[in-house]
C-alpha positions as CSV (number, residue, x, y, z in Angstrom):
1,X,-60.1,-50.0,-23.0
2,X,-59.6,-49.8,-19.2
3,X,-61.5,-52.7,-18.8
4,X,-59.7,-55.2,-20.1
5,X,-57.4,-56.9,-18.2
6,X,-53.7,-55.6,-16.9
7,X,-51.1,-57.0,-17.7
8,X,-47.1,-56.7,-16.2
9,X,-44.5,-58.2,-18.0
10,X,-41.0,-59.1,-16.0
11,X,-37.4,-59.4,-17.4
12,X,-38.7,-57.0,-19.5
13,X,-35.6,-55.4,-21.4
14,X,-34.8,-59.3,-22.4
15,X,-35.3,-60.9,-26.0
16,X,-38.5,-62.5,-24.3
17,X,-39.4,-59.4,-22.6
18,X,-39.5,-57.1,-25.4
19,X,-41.1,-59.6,-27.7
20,X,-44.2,-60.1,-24.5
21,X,-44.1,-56.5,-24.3
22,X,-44.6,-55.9,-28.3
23,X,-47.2,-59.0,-28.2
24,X,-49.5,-57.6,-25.3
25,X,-49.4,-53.9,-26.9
26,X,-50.7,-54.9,-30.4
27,X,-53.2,-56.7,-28.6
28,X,-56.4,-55.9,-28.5
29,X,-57.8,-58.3,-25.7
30,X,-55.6,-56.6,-22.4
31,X,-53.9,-53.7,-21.8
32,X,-50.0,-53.5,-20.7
33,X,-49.9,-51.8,-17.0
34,X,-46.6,-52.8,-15.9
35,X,-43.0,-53.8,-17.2
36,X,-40.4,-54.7,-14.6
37,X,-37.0,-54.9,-14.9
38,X,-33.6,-55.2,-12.6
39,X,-32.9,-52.7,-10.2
40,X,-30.5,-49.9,-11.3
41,X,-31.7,-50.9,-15.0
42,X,-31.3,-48.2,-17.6
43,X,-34.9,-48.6,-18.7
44,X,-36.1,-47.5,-15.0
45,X,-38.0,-44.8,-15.3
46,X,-38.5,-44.4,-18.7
47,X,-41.7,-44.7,-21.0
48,X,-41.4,-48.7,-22.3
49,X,-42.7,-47.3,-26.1
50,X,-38.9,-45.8,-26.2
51,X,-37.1,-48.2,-24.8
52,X,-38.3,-50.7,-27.4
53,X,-37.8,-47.8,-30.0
54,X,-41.1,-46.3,-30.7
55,X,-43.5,-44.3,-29.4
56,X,-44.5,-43.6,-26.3
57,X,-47.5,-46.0,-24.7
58,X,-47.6,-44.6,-21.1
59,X,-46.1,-47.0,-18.9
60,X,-42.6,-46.4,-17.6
61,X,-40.8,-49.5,-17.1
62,X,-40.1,-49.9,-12.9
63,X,-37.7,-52.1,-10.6
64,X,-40.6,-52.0,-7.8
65,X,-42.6,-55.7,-8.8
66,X,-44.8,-55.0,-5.5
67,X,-46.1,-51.9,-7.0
68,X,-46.3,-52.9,-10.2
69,X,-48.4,-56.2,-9.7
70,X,-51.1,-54.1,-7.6
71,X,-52.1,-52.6,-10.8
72,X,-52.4,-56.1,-12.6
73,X,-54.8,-58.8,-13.3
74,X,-52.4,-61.3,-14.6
75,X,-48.2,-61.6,-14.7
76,X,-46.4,-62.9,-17.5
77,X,-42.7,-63.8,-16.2
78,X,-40.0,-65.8,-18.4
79,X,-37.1,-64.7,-16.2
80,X,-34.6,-66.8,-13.4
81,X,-35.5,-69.0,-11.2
82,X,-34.8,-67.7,-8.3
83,X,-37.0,-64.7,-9.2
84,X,-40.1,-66.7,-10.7
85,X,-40.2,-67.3,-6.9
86,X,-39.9,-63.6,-5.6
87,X,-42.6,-62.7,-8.3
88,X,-44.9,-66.0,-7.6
89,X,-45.2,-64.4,-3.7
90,X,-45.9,-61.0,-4.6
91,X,-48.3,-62.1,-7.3
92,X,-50.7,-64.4,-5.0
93,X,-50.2,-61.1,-2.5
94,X,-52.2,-59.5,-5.7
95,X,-54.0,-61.7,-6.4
96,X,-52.8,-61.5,-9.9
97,X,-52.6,-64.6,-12.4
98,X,-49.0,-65.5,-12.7
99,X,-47.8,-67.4,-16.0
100,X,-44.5,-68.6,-15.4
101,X,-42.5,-69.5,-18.6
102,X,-39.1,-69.7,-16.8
103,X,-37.0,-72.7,-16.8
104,X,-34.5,-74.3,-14.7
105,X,-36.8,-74.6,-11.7
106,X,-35.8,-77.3,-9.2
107,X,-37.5,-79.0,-6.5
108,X,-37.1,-75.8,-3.9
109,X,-38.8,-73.6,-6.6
110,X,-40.9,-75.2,-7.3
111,X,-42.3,-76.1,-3.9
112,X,-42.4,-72.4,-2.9
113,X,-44.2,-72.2,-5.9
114,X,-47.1,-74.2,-5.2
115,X,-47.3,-72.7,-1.9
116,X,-48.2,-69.1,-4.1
117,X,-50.9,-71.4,-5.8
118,X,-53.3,-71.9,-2.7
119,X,-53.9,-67.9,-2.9
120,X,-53.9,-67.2,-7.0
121,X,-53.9,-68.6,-10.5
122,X,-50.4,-70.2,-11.8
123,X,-50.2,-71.6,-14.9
124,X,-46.5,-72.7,-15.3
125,X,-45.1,-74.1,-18.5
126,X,-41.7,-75.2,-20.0
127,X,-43.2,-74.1,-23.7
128,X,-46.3,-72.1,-24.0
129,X,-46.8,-73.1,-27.9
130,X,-49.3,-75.1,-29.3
131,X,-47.7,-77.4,-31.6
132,X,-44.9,-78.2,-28.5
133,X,-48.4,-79.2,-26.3
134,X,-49.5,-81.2,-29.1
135,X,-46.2,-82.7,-29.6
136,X,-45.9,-83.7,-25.7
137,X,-49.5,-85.5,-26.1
138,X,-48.1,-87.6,-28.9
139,X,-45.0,-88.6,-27.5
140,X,-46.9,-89.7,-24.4
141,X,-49.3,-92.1,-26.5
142,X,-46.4,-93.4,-29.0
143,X,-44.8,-94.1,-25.5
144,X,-47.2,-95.9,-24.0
145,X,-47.4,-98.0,-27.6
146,X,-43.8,-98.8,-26.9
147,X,-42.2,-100.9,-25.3
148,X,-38.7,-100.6,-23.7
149,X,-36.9,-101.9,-26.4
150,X,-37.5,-99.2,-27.8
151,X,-34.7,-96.7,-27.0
152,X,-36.1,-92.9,-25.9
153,X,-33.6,-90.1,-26.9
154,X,-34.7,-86.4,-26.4
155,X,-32.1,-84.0,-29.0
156,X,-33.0,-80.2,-28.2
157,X,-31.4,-77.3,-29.6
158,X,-31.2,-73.6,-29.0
159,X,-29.7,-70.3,-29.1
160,X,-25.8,-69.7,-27.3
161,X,-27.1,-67.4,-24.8
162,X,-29.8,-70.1,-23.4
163,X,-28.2,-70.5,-19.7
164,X,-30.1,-74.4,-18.8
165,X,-29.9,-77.6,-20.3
166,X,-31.7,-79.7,-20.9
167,X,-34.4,-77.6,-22.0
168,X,-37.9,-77.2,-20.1
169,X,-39.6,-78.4,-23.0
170,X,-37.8,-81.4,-23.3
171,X,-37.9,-82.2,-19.5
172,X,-41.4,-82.1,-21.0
173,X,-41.1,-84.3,-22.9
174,X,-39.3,-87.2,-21.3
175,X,-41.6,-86.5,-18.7
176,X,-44.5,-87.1,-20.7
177,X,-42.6,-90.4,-22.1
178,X,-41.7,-91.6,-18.8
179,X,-45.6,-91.2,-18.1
180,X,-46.6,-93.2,-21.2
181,X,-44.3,-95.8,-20.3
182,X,-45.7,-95.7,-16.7
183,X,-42.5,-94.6,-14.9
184,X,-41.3,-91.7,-13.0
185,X,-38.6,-90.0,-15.2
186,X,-35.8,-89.2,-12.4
187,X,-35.8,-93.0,-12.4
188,X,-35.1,-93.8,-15.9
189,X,-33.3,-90.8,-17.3
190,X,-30.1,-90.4,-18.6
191,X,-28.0,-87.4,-19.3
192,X,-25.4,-86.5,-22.0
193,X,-22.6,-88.9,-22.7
194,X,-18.9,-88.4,-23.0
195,X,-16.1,-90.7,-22.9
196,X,-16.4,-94.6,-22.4
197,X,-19.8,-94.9,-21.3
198,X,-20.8,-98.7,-21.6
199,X,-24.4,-99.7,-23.4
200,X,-26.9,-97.7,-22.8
201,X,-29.4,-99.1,-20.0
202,X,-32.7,-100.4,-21.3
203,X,-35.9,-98.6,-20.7
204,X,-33.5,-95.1,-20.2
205,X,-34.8,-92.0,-21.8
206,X,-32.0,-89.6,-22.5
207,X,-31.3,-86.4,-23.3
208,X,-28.9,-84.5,-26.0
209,X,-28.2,-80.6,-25.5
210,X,-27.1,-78.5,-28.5
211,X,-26.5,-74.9,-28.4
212,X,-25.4,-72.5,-30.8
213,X,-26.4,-69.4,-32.9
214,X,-30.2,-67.8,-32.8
215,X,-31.9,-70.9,-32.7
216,X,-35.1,-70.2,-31.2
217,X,-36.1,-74.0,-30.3
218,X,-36.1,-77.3,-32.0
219,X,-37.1,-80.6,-30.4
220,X,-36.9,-84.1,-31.8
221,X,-38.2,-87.2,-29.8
222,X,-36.0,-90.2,-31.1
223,X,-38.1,-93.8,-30.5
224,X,-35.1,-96.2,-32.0
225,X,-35.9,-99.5,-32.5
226,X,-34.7,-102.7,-34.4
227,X,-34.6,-102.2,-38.4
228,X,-37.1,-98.8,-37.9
229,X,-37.3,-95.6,-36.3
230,X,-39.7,-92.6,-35.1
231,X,-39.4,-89.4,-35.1
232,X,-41.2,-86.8,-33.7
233,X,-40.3,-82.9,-34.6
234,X,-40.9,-79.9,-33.4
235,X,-39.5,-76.6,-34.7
236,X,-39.8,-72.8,-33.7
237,X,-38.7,-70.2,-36.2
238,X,-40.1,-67.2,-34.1
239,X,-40.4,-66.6,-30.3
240,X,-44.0,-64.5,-30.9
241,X,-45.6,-68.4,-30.8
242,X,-44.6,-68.5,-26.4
243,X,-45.6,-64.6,-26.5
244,X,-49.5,-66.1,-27.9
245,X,-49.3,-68.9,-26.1
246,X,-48.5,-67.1,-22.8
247,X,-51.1,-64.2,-23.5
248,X,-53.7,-67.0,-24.1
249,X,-52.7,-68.2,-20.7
250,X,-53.2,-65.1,-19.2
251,X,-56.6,-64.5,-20.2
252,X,-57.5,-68.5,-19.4
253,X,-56.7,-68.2,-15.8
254,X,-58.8,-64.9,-15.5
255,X,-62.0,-67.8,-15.4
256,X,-60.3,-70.2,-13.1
257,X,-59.7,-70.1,-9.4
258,X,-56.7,-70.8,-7.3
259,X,-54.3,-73.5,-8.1
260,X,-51.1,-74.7,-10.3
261,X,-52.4,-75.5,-14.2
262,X,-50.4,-75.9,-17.1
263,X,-50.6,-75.1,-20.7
264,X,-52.2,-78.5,-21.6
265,X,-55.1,-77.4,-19.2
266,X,-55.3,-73.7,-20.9
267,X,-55.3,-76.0,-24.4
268,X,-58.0,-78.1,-22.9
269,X,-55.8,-81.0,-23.8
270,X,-55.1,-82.6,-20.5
271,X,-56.3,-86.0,-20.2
């Protein structure tokens, strides 16, 4: 049992946190050695198996990251931002494989980021689930079949507490249409509209945001042309499928040396 690899969880009192923690203690392939939360947290201090409502499981959940990621072989953070970028420094100082599920990460983070990457594994991914891997791959090939008379719409919805929009996934996924149609997407995108807006510019690929309820994540890719239309879907009914995918990542990037992967290259679907 001690041998497999250690695993910390941040944000871990969060929906995604406690749904990480539940995923990597029922699993038999790593062990859960860490679980971080804010400072001051109520759960500081106390064995995680409670807080989630259970029994105990011997790890008390901690605001010290330093301490906790000296214990780990791998990270698994869906929290802010600005601390994805704390933990990514303190995780290459460990050594630890750092799978970043957070979204919302601009150029500054993201730079910072890929500094942590010369010294440890990150594999960094708007959506860790299969089908939404599989479903960026086919919107970059229908792209690239396309040309820009065909209109690009990205329509993403989610839960009412989700802070970001649009969603990392479907940043994805214009991305990944932008790259079919062999342009960079901060060139050609277009965000939501309101009021007189004129046509919409050829060759733009926009973006609708809906939020509401417990949606967990749906994403349709809208190709609209003359007298037809495609429509690729995606729909998530429970968060446990970026809980597997992010585990899986976890365990990939114990095999793989220093760098910046994603979750197509954990899939072995990059091109």
């Amino acid at each position: 049992m001690t041998g497999l690899p250690g695993i910390v969880i941040t944000g871990a009192s969060g929906r995604m946190g406690q749904m990480l923690l539940r995923v990597v203690l029922a699993s038999d392939e790593v062990r859960l050695v860490g679980a971080v939360v804010r400072a001051g947290h109520p759960w500081v201090g106390r064995d995680v198996g409670h807080c989630l409502g259970g029994a105990p499981v011997g790890v008390a959940a901690t605001d010290d990251a330093l301490e906790a990621f000296a214990q780990a072989q791998a990270v698994i953070d869906f929290t802010t931002p600005a601390a994805t970028v704390e933990f990514a420094a303190l995780a290459a100082q460990a050594r630890a494989v750092h799978v970043i599920g957070t979204t919302g990460l601009e150029p500054g983070h993201l730079a910072k980021i890929a500094a942590a990457a010369r010294h440890a594994v990150i594999v960094r991914a708007g959506n860790m689930s299969l089908g939404v891997n599989l479903l960026v791959q086919l919107t970059k090939k229908v792209a690239r079949a396309l040309d820009a008379d065909w209109d690009v719409e990205i329509v993403e919805a989610h839960h009412n507490r989700k802070i970001d929009a649009p969603s990392g996934t479907a940043l994805m996924l214009g991305s990944a249409a932008a790259e079919g149609r062999g342009v960079a997407l901060e060139d050609v995108r277009e965000g939501a509209r309101d009021g007189i807006t004129g046509a919409r510019t050829r060759g733009a690929i926009g973006f609708s945001a809906i939020r509401g309820g417990d949606i967990v994540g749906e994403h349709d890719v809208l190709f609209a042309g003359e007298g037809e239309r495609i429509i690729l879907r995606h729909v998530a009914t429970d968060r446990t499928v970026f809980a597997r995918g992010a585990l899986k990542a976890a365990l990939w990037g114990q095999e793989h040396g220093p760098g910046e992967y994603d979750m197509m290259d954990v899939l072995g679907l990059a091109d």
